[in-house]
N, C-alpha and C positions, 0 to 999 in steps of 0.2 A: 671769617664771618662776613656773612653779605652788608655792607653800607645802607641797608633799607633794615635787615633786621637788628644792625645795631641802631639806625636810630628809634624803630618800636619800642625796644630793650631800654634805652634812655628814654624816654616817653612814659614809657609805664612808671619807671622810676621816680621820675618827677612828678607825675600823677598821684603815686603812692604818698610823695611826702607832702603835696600839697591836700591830699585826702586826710592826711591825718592833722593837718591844720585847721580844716575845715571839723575837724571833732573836735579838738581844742576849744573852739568858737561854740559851736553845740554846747559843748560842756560848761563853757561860760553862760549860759542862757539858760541852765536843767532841761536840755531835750536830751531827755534819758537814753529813750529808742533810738532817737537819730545816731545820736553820738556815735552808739555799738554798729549800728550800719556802717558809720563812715570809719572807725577803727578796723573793721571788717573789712572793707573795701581797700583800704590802705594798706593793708596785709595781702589782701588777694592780687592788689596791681604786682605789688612785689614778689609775690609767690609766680604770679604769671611771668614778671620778666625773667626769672630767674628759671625755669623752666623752660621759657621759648631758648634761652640761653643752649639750654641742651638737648633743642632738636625737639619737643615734647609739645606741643602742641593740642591740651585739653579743649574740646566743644562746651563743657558748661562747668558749672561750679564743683561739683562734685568729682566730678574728670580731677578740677586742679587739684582739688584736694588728694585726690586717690595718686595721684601721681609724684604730689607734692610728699608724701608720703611713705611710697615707695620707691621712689627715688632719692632721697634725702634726708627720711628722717630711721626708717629702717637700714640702710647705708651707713647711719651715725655721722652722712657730714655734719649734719646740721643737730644739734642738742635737743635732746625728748622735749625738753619743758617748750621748746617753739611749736614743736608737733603738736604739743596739747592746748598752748594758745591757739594757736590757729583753727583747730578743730572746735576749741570752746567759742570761740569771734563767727565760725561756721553755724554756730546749733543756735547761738543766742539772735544771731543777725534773721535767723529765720524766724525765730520765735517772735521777737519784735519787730519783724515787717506784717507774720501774717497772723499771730493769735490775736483772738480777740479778747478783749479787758484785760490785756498783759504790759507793764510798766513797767520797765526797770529803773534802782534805783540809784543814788548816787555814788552808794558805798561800791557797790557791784560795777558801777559803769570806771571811775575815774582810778581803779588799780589797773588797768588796761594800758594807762597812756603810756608810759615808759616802755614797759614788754614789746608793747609795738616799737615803739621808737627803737629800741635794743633791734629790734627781728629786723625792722627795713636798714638800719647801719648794717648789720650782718650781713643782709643780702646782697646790698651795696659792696661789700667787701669782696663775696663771693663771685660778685658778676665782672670783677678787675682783676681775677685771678687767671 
């Protein structure tokens, strides 16, 4: 592996865990929306490095997902219930960037934290293999 894409690959990774600190912080303050963005985003950094990882190279959100997907969760490296986080952190992250008069609340936002936490140690794992 190229020395410029491993350090992107460690980049993203770091981003991912400092993205979900940064929801932590949200979460301490009830910014309900933001939080799910930045649990989102902290899954997607890792969903991307773990994918640039193998050569895959999605253009936009959707891409990772579709990719992340079929490569990894229909494969069964990676465990259905992450497949379905990740797709749920996809549909909600949309909805509370762009609907309008849509809230989320705290019961819904802060069962999130861990599963991410759980998904980016996994990906971490995977990307040392």
């Amino acid at each position: 592996m190229k020395q410029e894409q491993e350090s992107l690959i460690k980049y993203r990774m770091e981003r991912a865990w400092d993205t979900l600190d940064d929801a932590k912080i949200l979460i301490s303050s009830k910014k309900w929306n933001s939080s799910i963005n930045r649990l989102y985003y902290a899954s997607y950094y890792a969903v991307m490095a773990l994918l640039l990882k193998h050569g895959l190279k999605p253009a936009t959100h959707n891409g990772a997902k579709t990719n992340f997907t079929e490569h990894f969760i229909k494969s069964e490296k990676i465990d259905k219930k992450f497949g379905k986080l990740y797709a749920q952190l996809f549909t909600w992250r949309q909805k509370g960037d762009y609907d309008d008069l849509f809230d989320f609340e705290e019961n819904q936002v802060v069962q999130y934290v861990e599963p991410v936490k759980e998904f980016l140690s996994l990906i971490e794992t995977l990307l040392k293999e």
